[in-house]
C-alpha positions in Angstrom: 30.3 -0.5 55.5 33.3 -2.1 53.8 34.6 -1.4 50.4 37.8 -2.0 48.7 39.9 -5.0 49.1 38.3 -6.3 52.3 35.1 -6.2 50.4 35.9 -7.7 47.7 37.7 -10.6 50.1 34.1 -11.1 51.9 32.8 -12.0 48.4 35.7 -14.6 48.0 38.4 -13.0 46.3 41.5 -14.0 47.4 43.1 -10.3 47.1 45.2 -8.5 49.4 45.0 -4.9 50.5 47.2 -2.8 52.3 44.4 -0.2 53.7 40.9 -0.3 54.9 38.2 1.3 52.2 34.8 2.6 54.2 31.8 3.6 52.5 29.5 6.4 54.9 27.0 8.3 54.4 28.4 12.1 53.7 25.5 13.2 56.0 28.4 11.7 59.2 31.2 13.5 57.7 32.3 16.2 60.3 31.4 13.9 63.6 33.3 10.9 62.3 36.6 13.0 60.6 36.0 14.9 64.3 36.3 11.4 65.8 39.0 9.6 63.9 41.4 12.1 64.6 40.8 12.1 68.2 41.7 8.7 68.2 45.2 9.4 66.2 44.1 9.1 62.5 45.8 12.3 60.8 43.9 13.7 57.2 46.2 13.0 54.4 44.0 14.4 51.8 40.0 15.1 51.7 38.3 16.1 49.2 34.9 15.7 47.3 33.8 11.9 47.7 36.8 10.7 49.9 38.8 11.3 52.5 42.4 9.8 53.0 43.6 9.2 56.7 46.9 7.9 58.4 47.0 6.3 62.1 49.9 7.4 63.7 50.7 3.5 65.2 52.1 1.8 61.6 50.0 -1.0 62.0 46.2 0.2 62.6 47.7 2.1 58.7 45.5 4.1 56.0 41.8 4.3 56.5 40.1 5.4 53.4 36.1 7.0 53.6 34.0 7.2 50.9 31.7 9.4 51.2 27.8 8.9 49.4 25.1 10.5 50.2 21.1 11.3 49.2 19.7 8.7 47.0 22.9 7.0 46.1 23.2 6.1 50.0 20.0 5.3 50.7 20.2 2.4 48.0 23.7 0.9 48.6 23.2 0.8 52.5 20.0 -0.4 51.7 21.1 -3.3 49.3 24.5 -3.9 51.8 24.6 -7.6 52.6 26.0 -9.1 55.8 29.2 -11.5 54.8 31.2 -13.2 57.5 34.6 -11.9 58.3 37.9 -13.4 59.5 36.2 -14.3 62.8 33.0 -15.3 61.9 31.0 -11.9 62.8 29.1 -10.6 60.5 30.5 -7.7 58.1 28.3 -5.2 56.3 29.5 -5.1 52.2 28.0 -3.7 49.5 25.8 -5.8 47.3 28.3 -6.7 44.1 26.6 -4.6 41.8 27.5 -1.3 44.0 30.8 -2.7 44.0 30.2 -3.5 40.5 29.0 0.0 39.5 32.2 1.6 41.4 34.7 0.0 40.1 33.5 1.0 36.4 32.8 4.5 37.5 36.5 4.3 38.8 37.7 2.9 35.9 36.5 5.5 33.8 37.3 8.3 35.4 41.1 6.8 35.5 41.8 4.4 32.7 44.8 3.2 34.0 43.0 1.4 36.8 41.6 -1.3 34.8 44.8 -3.0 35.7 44.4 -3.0 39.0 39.8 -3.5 39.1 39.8 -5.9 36.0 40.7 -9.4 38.4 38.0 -7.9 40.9 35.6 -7.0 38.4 35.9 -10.8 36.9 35.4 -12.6 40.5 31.8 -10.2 41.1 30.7 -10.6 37.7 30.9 -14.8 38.3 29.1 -14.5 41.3 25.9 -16.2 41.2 22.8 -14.6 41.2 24.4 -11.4 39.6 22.0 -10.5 37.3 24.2 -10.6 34.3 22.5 -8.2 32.0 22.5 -5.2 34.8 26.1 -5.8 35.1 26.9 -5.7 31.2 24.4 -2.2 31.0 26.9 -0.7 33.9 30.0 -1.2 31.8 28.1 -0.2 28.6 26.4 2.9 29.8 30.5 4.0 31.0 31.2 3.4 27.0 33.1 0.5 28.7 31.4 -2.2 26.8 34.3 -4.1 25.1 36.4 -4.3 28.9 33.0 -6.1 30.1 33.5 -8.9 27.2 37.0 -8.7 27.3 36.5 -9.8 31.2 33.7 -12.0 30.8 35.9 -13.8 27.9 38.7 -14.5 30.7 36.5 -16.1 32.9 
């Protein structure tokens, strides 16, 4: 399903992104990397939880997987919503509070990224029917309490 940027833009942010985030479940790794670089997609890094790839034609670009697996699959494909896209078909995305619950973990484990997740964190935490109180326990739980007010204060 899609992540990242184009995720985020299915929601109704009005971001741009320069690459194409995936999330799959870990248990397709080998076929799909397999796959991917029969159709020209070269591995530019993979490791633990993602794998970075590069099309050789400049414009298909950067491909990003994440990779999720067991129980933390079964819930977000679960929970994924189906959002229109550019032309109207219908695009699996996360539910926001996966996207939610990534971008903190993200944050965490690289600080400097709140400069970059804080504007999409503020558009999924105004979404309606977020459950506001999950969303605040996320950041808390990360000991990331005071960015979650800080955010909610700029909305």
């Amino acid at each position: 399903m899609l992540a990242g940027g184009l995720a985020l833009v299915a929601w109704g942010s009005t971001r741009t992104t320069a690459d194409t985030d995936l999330l799959v479940d870990e248990g397709s790794r080998q076929a799909l990397l397999e796959r991917l670089r029969g159709a020209g997609f070269a591995v530019l890094q993979d490791a633990e939880g993602f794998t970075n790839l590069l099309h050789a034609d400049r414009e298909i670009g950067r491909l990003d997987l994440i990779w999720v697996e067991g129980e933390t699959s079964r819930r977000m494909f679960a929970a994924a919503v189906g959002r229109a896209g550019p032309d109207e078909a219908a695009l699996l995305v996360p539910a926001p509070e996966h996207l939610v619950a990534m971008k903190v973990k993200a944050i965490k484990e690289q600080p400097t990224r709140v400069f970059r997740d804080a504007e999409d964190l503020r558009v999924l935490l105004s979404l309606p029917g977020l459950d506001e109180n999950a969303g605040r326990g996320m950041f808390e739980r990360a000991g990331l309490g005071e960015l979650h007010a800080r955010i909610k204060a700029a909305s």
